[in-house]
N, C-alpha and C positions, 0 to 999 in steps of 0.2 A: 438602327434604334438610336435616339437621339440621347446626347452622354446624358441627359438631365435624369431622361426615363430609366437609364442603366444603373444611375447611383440609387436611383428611388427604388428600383429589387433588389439591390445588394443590400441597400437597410432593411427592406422588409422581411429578406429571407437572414439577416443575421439575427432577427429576433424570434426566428421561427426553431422549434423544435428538432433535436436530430431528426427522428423519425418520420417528421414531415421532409425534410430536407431528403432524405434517402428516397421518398415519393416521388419528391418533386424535381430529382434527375431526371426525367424520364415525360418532362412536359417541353422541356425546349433542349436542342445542344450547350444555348449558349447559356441556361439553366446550369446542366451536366457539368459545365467544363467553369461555372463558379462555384459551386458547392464543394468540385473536387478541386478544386485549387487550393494550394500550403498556405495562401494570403488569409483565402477566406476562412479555412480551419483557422488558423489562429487567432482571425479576429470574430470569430465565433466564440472559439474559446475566453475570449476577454470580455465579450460581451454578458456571457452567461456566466463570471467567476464565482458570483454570490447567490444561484440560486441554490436549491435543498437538491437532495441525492432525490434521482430520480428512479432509479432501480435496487429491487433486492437481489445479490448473487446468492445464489447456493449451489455446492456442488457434494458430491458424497467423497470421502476420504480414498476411496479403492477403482474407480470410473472416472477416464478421462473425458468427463463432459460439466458443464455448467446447465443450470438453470436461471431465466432472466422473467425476475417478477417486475412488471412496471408496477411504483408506489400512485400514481394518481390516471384517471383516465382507464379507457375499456380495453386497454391492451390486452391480449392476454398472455400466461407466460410461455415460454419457446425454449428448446433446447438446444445448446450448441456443445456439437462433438468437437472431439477434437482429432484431428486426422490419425489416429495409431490404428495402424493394420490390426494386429492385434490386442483389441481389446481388456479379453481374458487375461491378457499374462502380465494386467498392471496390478504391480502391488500395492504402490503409492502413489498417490496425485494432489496436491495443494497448492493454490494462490498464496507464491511468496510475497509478493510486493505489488504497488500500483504504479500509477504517475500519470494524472492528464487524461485519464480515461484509458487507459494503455493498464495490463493486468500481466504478470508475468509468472507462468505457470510451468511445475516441474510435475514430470512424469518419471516415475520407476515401474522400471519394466524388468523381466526376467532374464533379459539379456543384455539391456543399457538406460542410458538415463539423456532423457529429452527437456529440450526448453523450449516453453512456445512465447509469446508475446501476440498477445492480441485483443482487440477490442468487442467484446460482449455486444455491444450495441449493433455495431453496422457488418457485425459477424468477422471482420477481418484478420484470419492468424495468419503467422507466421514462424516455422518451425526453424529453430537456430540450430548451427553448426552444432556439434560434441563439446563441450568443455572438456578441455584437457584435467587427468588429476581427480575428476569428481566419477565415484562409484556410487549402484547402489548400494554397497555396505554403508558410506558415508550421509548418503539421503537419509538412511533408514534409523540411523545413527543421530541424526539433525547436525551432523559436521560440515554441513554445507549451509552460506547462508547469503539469498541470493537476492539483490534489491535492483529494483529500474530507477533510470530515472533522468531527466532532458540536462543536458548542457545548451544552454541558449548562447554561447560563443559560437559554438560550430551547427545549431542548429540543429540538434542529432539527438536520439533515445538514446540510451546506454545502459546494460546490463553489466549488474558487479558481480561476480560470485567470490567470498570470501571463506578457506577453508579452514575452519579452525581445529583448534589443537585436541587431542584427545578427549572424548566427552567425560571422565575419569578428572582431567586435569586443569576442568573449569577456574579451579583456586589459584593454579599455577600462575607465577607473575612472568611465563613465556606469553607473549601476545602470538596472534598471530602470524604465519608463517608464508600463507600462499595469497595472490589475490590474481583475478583473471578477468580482463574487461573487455568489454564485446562494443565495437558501437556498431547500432542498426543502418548504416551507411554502409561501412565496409565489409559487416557481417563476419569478420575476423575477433577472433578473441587473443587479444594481447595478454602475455604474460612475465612484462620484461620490469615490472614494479617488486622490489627486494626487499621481505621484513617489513611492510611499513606500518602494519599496526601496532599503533601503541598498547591496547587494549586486545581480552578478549571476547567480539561482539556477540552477543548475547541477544534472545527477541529477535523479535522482526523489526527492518528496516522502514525506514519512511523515507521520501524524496522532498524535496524543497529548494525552490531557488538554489538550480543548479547544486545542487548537493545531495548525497545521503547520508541519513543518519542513524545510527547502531547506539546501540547503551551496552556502555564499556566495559568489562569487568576483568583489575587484576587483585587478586588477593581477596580484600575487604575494601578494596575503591570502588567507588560506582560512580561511572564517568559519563558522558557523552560523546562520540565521536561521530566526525565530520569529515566525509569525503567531495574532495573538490573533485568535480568530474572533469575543470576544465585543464588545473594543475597538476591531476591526478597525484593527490597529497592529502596523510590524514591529520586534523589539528584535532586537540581536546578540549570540549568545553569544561566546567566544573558543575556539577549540578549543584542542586539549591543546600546551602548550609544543613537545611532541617533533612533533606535527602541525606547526607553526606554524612552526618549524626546519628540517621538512623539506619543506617545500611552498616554500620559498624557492630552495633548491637546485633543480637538474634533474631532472626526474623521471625513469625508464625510462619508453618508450610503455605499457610494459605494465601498468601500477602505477595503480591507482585507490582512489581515498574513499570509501567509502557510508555511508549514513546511514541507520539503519531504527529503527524498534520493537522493542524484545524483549520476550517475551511476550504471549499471549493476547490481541489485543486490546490491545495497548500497555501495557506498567508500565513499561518506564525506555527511558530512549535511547540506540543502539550508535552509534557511529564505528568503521569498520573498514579499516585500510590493507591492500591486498593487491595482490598482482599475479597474473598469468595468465600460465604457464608457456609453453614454447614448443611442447611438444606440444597445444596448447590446452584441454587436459580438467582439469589438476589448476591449482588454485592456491596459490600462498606465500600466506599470512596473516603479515605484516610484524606489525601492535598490530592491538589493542583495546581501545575506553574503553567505559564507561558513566557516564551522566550522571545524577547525585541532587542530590535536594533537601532541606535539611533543612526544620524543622520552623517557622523564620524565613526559609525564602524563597532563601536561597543555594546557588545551585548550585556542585559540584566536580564534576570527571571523575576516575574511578578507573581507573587502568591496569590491564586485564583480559589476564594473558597464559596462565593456566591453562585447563585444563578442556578443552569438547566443547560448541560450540552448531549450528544447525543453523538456517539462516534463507534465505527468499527472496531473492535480491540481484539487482538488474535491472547488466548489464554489456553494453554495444556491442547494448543493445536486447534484448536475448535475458534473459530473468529465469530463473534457476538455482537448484540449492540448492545451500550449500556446507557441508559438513563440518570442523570442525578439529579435529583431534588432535594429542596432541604422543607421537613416536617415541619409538623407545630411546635413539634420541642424541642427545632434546632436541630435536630441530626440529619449529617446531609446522609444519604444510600442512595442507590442503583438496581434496575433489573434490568436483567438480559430479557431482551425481547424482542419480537419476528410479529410484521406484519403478517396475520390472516388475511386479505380479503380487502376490507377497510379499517380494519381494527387491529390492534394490537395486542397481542398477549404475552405474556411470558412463557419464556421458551426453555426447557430445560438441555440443558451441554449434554453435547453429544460427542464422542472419539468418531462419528462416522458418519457426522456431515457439519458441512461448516458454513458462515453466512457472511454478507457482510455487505454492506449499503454502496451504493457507486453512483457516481455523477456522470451520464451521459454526455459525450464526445463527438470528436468529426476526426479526431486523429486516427491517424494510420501505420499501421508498425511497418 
Protein backbone atom coordinates (compact mmCIF):
# COMPACT_ATOMS: atom_id res chain seq x y z
CA UNK A 1 0.00 0.00 0.00
CA UNK A 2 1.50 3.21 -1.06
CA UNK A 3 2.70 5.50 2.22
CA UNK A 4 0.43 8.27 0.62
CA UNK A 5 -2.75 5.80 1.07
CA UNK A 6 -1.31 4.58 4.63
CA UNK A 7 -1.29 8.19 6.12
CA UNK A 8 -4.69 8.79 4.59
CA UNK A 9 -6.41 5.62 7.14
CA UNK A 10 -4.28 6.62 9.84
CA UNK A 11 -6.13 10.10 9.75
CA UNK A 12 -9.25 8.72 9.02
CA UNK A 13 -9.36 6.20 11.49
CA UNK A 14 -7.94 8.67 14.21
CA UNK A 15 -11.02 10.69 13.87
CA UNK A 16 -13.10 7.81 14.15
CA UNK A 17 -14.86 6.58 17.28
CA UNK A 18 -13.55 3.94 19.85
CA UNK A 19 -16.21 1.70 19.24
CA UNK A 20 -15.91 1.97 15.52
CA UNK A 21 -12.13 1.30 15.90
CA UNK A 22 -12.81 -1.90 18.09
CA UNK A 23 -14.93 -3.00 14.57
CA UNK A 24 -12.73 -2.05 12.47
CA UNK A 25 -9.79 -4.45 13.71
CA UNK A 26 -11.18 -6.97 12.28
CA UNK A 27 -11.32 -5.68 8.39
CA UNK A 28 -7.60 -5.77 7.66
CA UNK A 29 -4.24 -6.96 9.84
CA UNK A 30 -2.72 -3.98 8.91
CA UNK A 31 -6.07 -2.23 10.21
CA UNK A 32 -5.54 -4.50 13.67
CA UNK A 33 -1.96 -3.83 14.26
CA UNK A 34 -2.80 0.39 13.83
CA UNK A 35 -5.54 0.68 16.03
CA UNK A 36 -3.50 -1.52 18.51
CA UNK A 37 -0.54 0.18 18.44
CA UNK A 38 0.86 2.74 21.75
CA UNK A 39 1.46 5.55 18.80
CA UNK A 40 -1.96 5.43 17.64
CA UNK A 41 -3.82 5.27 21.18
CA UNK A 42 -2.10 8.18 22.15
CA UNK A 43 -2.47 10.09 19.14
CA UNK A 44 -6.11 9.21 19.28
CA UNK A 45 -6.16 10.11 22.54
CA UNK A 46 -4.93 13.93 21.51
CA UNK A 47 -7.06 13.94 18.81
CA UNK A 48 -10.32 13.55 20.76
CA UNK A 49 -9.00 15.74 24.05
CA UNK A 50 -12.04 18.28 23.82
CA UNK A 51 -14.83 16.23 22.96
CA UNK A 52 -17.96 15.69 25.75
CA UNK A 53 -18.07 12.29 27.96
CA UNK A 54 -19.35 9.97 25.85
CA UNK A 55 -20.55 7.34 28.42
CA UNK A 56 -22.59 6.93 31.67
CA UNK A 57 -20.92 4.52 34.35
CA UNK A 58 -22.90 2.99 36.94
CA UNK A 59 -22.18 0.34 39.21
CA UNK A 60 -24.09 -0.83 42.54
CA UNK A 61 -22.04 -0.26 45.85
CA UNK A 62 -22.04 -4.32 46.97
CA UNK A 63 -21.45 -6.21 43.00
CA UNK A 64 -18.33 -6.23 41.23
CA UNK A 65 -19.64 -5.25 37.83
CA UNK A 66 -20.25 -1.88 35.97
CA UNK A 67 -22.90 -0.74 33.81
CA UNK A 68 -21.84 1.26 30.36
CA UNK A 69 -24.71 3.59 29.07
CA UNK A 70 -23.51 5.38 25.73
CA UNK A 71 -24.75 9.14 26.07
CA UNK A 72 -25.38 9.81 22.13
CA UNK A 73 -26.23 7.16 19.32
CA UNK A 74 -28.12 3.52 19.50
CA UNK A 75 -25.68 1.82 21.49
CA UNK A 76 -27.23 0.06 23.94
CA UNK A 77 -25.98 -0.47 27.53
CA UNK A 78 -23.60 -3.64 28.40
CA UNK A 79 -22.40 -5.07 31.47
CA UNK A 80 -18.89 -5.73 32.43
CA UNK A 81 -18.07 -8.16 35.26
CA UNK A 82 -15.32 -8.18 36.76
CA UNK A 83 -13.40 -11.37 37.09
CA UNK A 84 -14.19 -12.44 41.19
CA UNK A 85 -14.84 -16.13 41.61
CA UNK A 86 -16.93 -15.38 43.98
CA UNK A 87 -19.26 -13.00 43.67
CA UNK A 88 -21.47 -13.34 46.66
CA UNK A 89 -18.79 -12.75 49.36
CA UNK A 90 -18.33 -8.94 48.06
CA UNK A 91 -19.08 -6.65 50.54
CA UNK A 92 -17.69 -3.55 48.96
CA UNK A 93 -16.89 -2.29 45.45
CA UNK A 94 -16.22 1.40 44.22
CA UNK A 95 -14.39 3.35 41.34
CA UNK A 96 -11.72 5.17 43.31
CA UNK A 97 -9.99 7.09 40.61
CA UNK A 98 -9.82 7.56 36.67
CA UNK A 99 -7.07 8.77 34.17
CA UNK A 100 -7.29 8.67 30.26
CA UNK A 101 -10.11 6.49 30.13
CA UNK A 102 -8.32 3.87 32.56
CA UNK A 103 -10.81 3.45 35.90
CA UNK A 104 -9.32 2.06 38.95
CA UNK A 105 -11.46 -0.11 40.97
CA UNK A 106 -11.49 -1.79 44.55
CA UNK A 107 -13.00 -4.79 45.57
CA UNK A 108 -13.72 -6.07 49.37
CA UNK A 109 -14.26 -9.50 49.58
CA UNK A 110 -14.74 -11.71 52.81
CA UNK A 111 -11.47 -12.88 52.62
CA UNK A 112 -9.16 -9.99 50.81
CA UNK A 113 -9.17 -6.93 48.99
CA UNK A 114 -8.61 -6.62 45.03
CA UNK A 115 -7.54 -3.98 42.55
CA UNK A 116 -8.47 -3.93 39.02
CA UNK A 117 -7.68 -1.21 36.56
CA UNK A 118 -9.45 -1.29 33.37
CA UNK A 119 -11.20 0.31 30.69
CA UNK A 120 -15.06 0.12 30.48
CA UNK A 121 -15.07 0.83 26.79
CA UNK A 122 -12.90 -1.95 25.00
CA UNK A 123 -13.68 -4.18 28.10
CA UNK A 124 -9.98 -4.48 29.10
CA UNK A 125 -9.16 -5.49 32.99
CA UNK A 126 -6.59 -6.03 34.69
CA UNK A 127 -6.23 -7.62 38.14
CA UNK A 128 -3.27 -6.06 40.31
CA UNK A 129 -1.05 -7.75 42.65
CA UNK A 130 -2.23 -7.49 46.85
CA UNK A 131 -1.22 -4.26 48.26
CA UNK A 132 0.73 -4.83 51.08
CA UNK A 133 -0.80 -3.13 54.47
CA UNK A 134 -4.28 -2.53 53.01
CA UNK A 135 -7.34 -4.78 54.75
CA UNK A 136 -10.68 -4.94 54.49
CA UNK A 137 -11.13 -3.35 57.93
CA UNK A 138 -9.41 -0.34 56.34
CA UNK A 139 -11.69 -0.31 52.92
CA UNK A 140 -14.63 -0.44 54.95
CA UNK A 141 -13.26 2.14 57.26
CA UNK A 142 -12.31 4.55 53.92
CA UNK A 143 -8.44 4.47 55.41
CA UNK A 144 -7.47 3.62 52.23
CA UNK A 145 -7.15 6.06 49.38
CA UNK A 146 -6.40 4.96 46.03
CA UNK A 147 -5.76 7.18 42.81
CA UNK A 148 -4.30 6.33 38.99
CA UNK A 149 -2.70 8.14 37.17
CA UNK A 150 0.21 8.38 33.81
CA UNK A 151 3.62 9.44 34.31
CA UNK A 152 4.43 10.58 30.63
CA UNK A 153 8.41 10.43 31.59
CA UNK A 154 8.34 6.82 31.67
CA UNK A 155 5.44 6.26 29.76
CA UNK A 156 3.49 4.24 32.32
CA UNK A 157 -0.21 4.17 34.49
CA UNK A 158 0.65 4.13 38.04
CA UNK A 159 -1.56 3.35 41.02
CA UNK A 160 -0.97 5.18 44.50
CA UNK A 161 -2.63 3.76 47.45
CA UNK A 162 -2.25 6.06 50.39
CA UNK A 163 -3.04 4.76 54.05
CA UNK A 164 -4.26 7.25 56.15
CA UNK A 165 -4.27 7.63 59.83
CA UNK A 166 -7.09 6.58 62.03
CA UNK A 167 -10.54 7.78 60.77
CA UNK A 168 -11.05 9.12 64.65
CA UNK A 169 -7.99 11.21 63.89
CA UNK A 170 -8.90 13.15 60.71
CA UNK A 171 -7.95 16.57 63.05
CA UNK A 172 -4.86 15.12 63.97
CA UNK A 173 -1.75 17.28 62.55
CA UNK A 174 -0.04 13.51 62.14
CA UNK A 175 -0.11 13.39 58.13
CA UNK A 176 0.05 10.45 56.74
CA UNK A 177 2.05 7.40 57.34
CA UNK A 178 2.24 4.72 54.50
CA UNK A 179 2.09 5.24 50.68
CA UNK A 180 2.55 2.17 48.16
CA UNK A 181 3.02 2.57 44.37
CA UNK A 182 2.44 0.08 41.76
CA UNK A 183 3.50 0.99 38.10
CA UNK A 184 1.41 -0.95 35.41
CA UNK A 185 4.73 -1.95 33.73
CA UNK A 186 6.22 -3.74 36.45
CA UNK A 187 3.14 -4.69 38.13
CA UNK A 188 5.17 -4.42 41.62
CA UNK A 189 4.09 -2.28 44.27
CA UNK A 190 6.86 -0.19 45.72
CA UNK A 191 6.88 0.70 49.31
CA UNK A 192 10.17 2.15 49.94
CA UNK A 193 8.66 6.17 50.16
CA UNK A 194 8.90 7.24 54.27
CA UNK A 195 6.45 9.80 55.86
CA UNK A 196 5.95 11.77 52.96
CA UNK A 197 2.80 13.33 53.34
CA UNK A 198 2.40 16.57 54.41
CA UNK A 199 -1.29 16.43 54.92
CA UNK A 200 -4.00 14.15 55.69
CA UNK A 201 -5.72 13.20 52.16
CA UNK A 202 -9.06 13.53 52.32
CA UNK A 203 -11.82 12.97 49.04
CA UNK A 204 -11.17 11.31 46.16
CA UNK A 205 -8.05 11.88 44.11
CA UNK A 206 -7.78 13.35 40.54
CA UNK A 207 -4.81 12.78 38.12
CA UNK A 208 -3.40 15.57 35.86
CA UNK A 209 -0.41 16.17 34.06
CA UNK A 210 1.47 13.58 35.52
CA UNK A 211 0.32 14.17 38.94
CA UNK A 212 -2.30 13.39 41.62
CA UNK A 213 -4.05 15.30 43.54
CA UNK A 214 -5.70 14.89 47.19
CA UNK A 215 -7.26 17.92 49.37
CA UNK A 216 -5.18 18.06 52.36
CA UNK A 217 -6.27 18.19 55.75
CA UNK A 218 -4.28 19.05 59.09
CA UNK A 219 -6.05 20.49 61.99
CA UNK A 220 -8.15 23.45 60.47
CA UNK A 221 -5.92 23.76 57.09
CA UNK A 222 -7.26 22.81 54.08
CA UNK A 223 -4.57 22.31 51.61
CA UNK A 224 -3.99 20.82 48.21
CA UNK A 225 -1.59 18.16 47.63
CA UNK A 226 0.43 17.16 44.75
CA UNK A 227 2.08 13.87 43.93
CA UNK A 228 4.85 13.86 41.34
CA UNK A 229 4.52 10.37 40.05
CA UNK A 230 7.82 10.94 38.26
CA UNK A 231 9.80 12.34 41.61
CA UNK A 232 7.76 10.49 43.50
CA UNK A 233 7.33 13.62 46.00
CA UNK A 234 4.47 15.50 47.63
CA UNK A 235 4.44 19.49 47.34
CA UNK A 236 1.57 21.79 48.79
CA UNK A 237 -0.41 24.10 46.98
CA UNK A 238 -2.33 26.79 49.06
CA UNK A 239 -5.98 26.92 48.25
CA UNK A 240 -7.74 30.11 47.43
CA UNK A 241 -7.60 32.84 50.37
CA UNK A 242 -11.65 32.69 50.46
CA UNK A 243 -11.19 28.71 50.83
CA UNK A 244 -8.70 29.09 53.49
CA UNK A 245 -11.09 31.77 55.42
CA UNK A 246 -13.64 29.75 55.28
CA UNK A 247 -12.45 26.40 56.24
CA UNK A 248 -11.50 27.81 59.47
CA UNK A 249 -14.81 28.82 60.41
CA UNK A 250 -17.76 26.12 61.02
CA UNK A 251 -18.73 24.45 58.32
CA UNK A 252 -22.61 23.29 57.79
CA UNK A 253 -22.69 19.33 57.73
CA UNK A 254 -23.87 19.76 54.66
CA UNK A 255 -21.14 21.69 52.68
CA UNK A 256 -18.29 20.07 51.04
CA UNK A 257 -14.63 20.63 48.87
CA UNK A 258 -13.99 18.65 45.85
CA UNK A 259 -11.42 18.59 43.85
CA UNK A 260 -11.53 17.18 40.06
CA UNK A 261 -10.11 17.51 36.61
CA UNK A 262 -11.94 19.74 34.15
CA UNK A 263 -11.80 18.68 30.87
CA UNK A 264 -11.21 15.70 28.70
CA UNK A 265 -8.94 13.98 30.16
CA UNK A 266 -7.61 16.58 32.48
CA UNK A 267 -6.45 20.35 31.19
CA UNK A 268 -6.84 22.46 34.50
CA UNK A 269 -7.72 21.94 38.03
CA UNK A 270 -11.51 22.63 39.79
CA UNK A 271 -11.87 23.40 43.57
CA UNK A 272 -15.63 23.41 44.17
CA UNK A 273 -17.34 24.48 47.48
CA UNK A 274 -20.95 23.28 47.58
CA UNK A 275 -23.35 22.09 49.69
CA UNK A 276 -26.48 19.45 49.46
CA UNK A 277 -29.69 20.83 50.06
CA UNK A 278 -32.01 19.44 52.28
CA UNK A 279 -34.25 17.76 50.02
CA UNK A 280 -31.11 15.82 49.02
CA UNK A 281 -31.29 16.13 45.05
CA UNK A 282 -30.27 19.69 44.30
CA UNK A 283 -27.19 21.44 45.43
CA UNK A 284 -25.89 25.19 46.27
CA UNK A 285 -22.56 25.68 44.45
CA UNK A 286 -21.02 28.34 47.17
CA UNK A 287 -17.32 29.06 44.43
CA UNK A 288 -15.35 27.89 42.12
CA UNK A 289 -11.57 28.11 41.16
CA UNK A 290 -9.44 26.80 38.66
CA UNK A 291 -5.84 26.35 38.81
CA UNK A 292 -3.21 27.75 35.88
CA UNK A 293 -0.03 27.71 35.23
CA UNK A 294 2.02 30.10 33.50
CA UNK A 295 4.66 29.73 31.25
CA UNK A 296 7.47 30.13 34.30
CA UNK A 297 6.08 27.51 36.47
CA UNK A 298 3.58 29.56 38.85
CA UNK A 299 0.50 28.82 39.65
CA UNK A 300 -2.81 31.18 40.58
CA UNK A 301 -6.41 30.14 41.28
CA UNK A 302 -8.97 32.12 39.36
CA UNK A 303 -12.25 32.68 40.96
CA UNK A 304 -14.86 31.00 38.52
CA UNK A 305 -18.42 32.19 39.42
CA UNK A 306 -19.94 32.38 35.88
CA UNK A 307 -21.28 30.04 33.38
CA UNK A 308 -22.50 26.12 33.28
CA UNK A 309 -20.13 23.11 33.96
CA UNK A 310 -21.16 19.70 34.30
CA UNK A 311 -18.72 17.08 36.08
CA UNK A 312 -18.61 13.82 38.13
CA UNK A 313 -18.19 14.67 41.83
CA UNK A 314 -18.02 11.58 44.11
CA UNK A 315 -20.28 12.95 47.70
CA UNK A 316 -21.04 10.53 50.91
CA UNK A 317 -19.75 7.71 48.44
CA UNK A 318 -22.24 8.11 45.83
CA UNK A 319 -20.43 9.92 42.54
CA UNK A 320 -23.19 12.28 40.70
CA UNK A 321 -23.19 14.75 38.09
CA UNK A 322 -23.89 18.18 38.86
CA UNK A 323 -25.15 20.94 36.90
CA UNK A 324 -24.67 24.82 37.67
CA UNK A 325 -26.54 27.42 36.43
CA UNK A 326 -27.06 30.89 37.41
CA UNK A 327 -31.01 32.02 37.65
CA UNK A 328 -32.76 35.13 37.07
CA UNK A 329 -31.96 36.25 40.39
CA UNK A 330 -28.54 35.57 40.22
CA UNK A 331 -28.18 32.58 42.28
CA UNK A 332 -25.99 30.20 40.97
CA UNK A 333 -27.35 26.13 42.12
CA UNK A 334 -27.04 22.57 40.90
CA UNK A 335 -28.80 19.27 40.27
CA UNK A 336 -27.63 15.87 40.50
CA UNK A 337 -28.70 14.34 37.40
CA UNK A 338 -28.55 10.92 35.29
CA UNK A 339 -29.35 10.67 31.80
CA UNK A 340 -32.70 8.53 31.02
CA UNK A 341 -32.76 7.51 27.56
CA UNK A 342 -32.20 10.97 25.92
CA UNK A 343 -33.28 13.05 28.59
CA UNK A 344 -32.06 14.05 31.67
CA UNK A 345 -33.60 14.07 35.07
CA UNK A 346 -32.81 14.45 38.43
CA UNK A 347 -31.54 11.75 40.26
CA UNK A 348 -31.87 11.27 43.91
CA UNK A 349 -28.39 9.94 46.01
CA UNK A 350 -28.21 6.75 46.68
CA UNK A 351 -25.50 4.74 49.41
CA UNK A 352 -26.11 1.73 46.74
CA UNK A 353 -25.31 2.76 43.35
CA UNK A 354 -23.12 5.23 42.15
CA UNK A 355 -22.69 7.03 38.56
CA UNK A 356 -20.36 9.02 36.91
CA UNK A 357 -19.74 10.28 33.30
CA UNK A 358 -16.42 8.92 31.25
CA UNK A 359 -14.73 9.80 28.09
CA UNK A 360 -14.15 6.87 25.86
CA UNK A 361 -10.45 5.59 25.14
CA UNK A 362 -8.15 3.29 23.18
CA UNK A 363 -5.79 2.94 26.35
CA UNK A 364 -4.86 -0.22 27.76
CA UNK A 365 -4.05 -1.03 31.36
Amino acid sequence: MPDLCKDLVYEILLRCPVKSLLRFKSVSKQWSEIISSRSFTSDHLRAHRRAAASHLISYPTSAPFLTVNQYEGEGRPFKLDLPIHHPGDVSMFGVRSSCRGLLCAVVSTVSDVKMFVLNPITRAVKELPACPDVTQQMISLSLVSVGLGYDPDTDDYKVVAVILPKRIDTQSQQPCRKISILSLKSNVWDQSIEDPAPYNAVGTPTSLDGHIYWLGLRGTDLAVMRFDLARRKFTVIRCPPEVEASFKKPLNSSERFILFESGRCGRWLRLVHFAIMEDGIRVSVKDSWLLFRDEKGSETWSHEINGYWAHSICSNKSIVQVKKERNSEGVITGYILIKDGSEWRELWRSSQECYADHWETLVSP
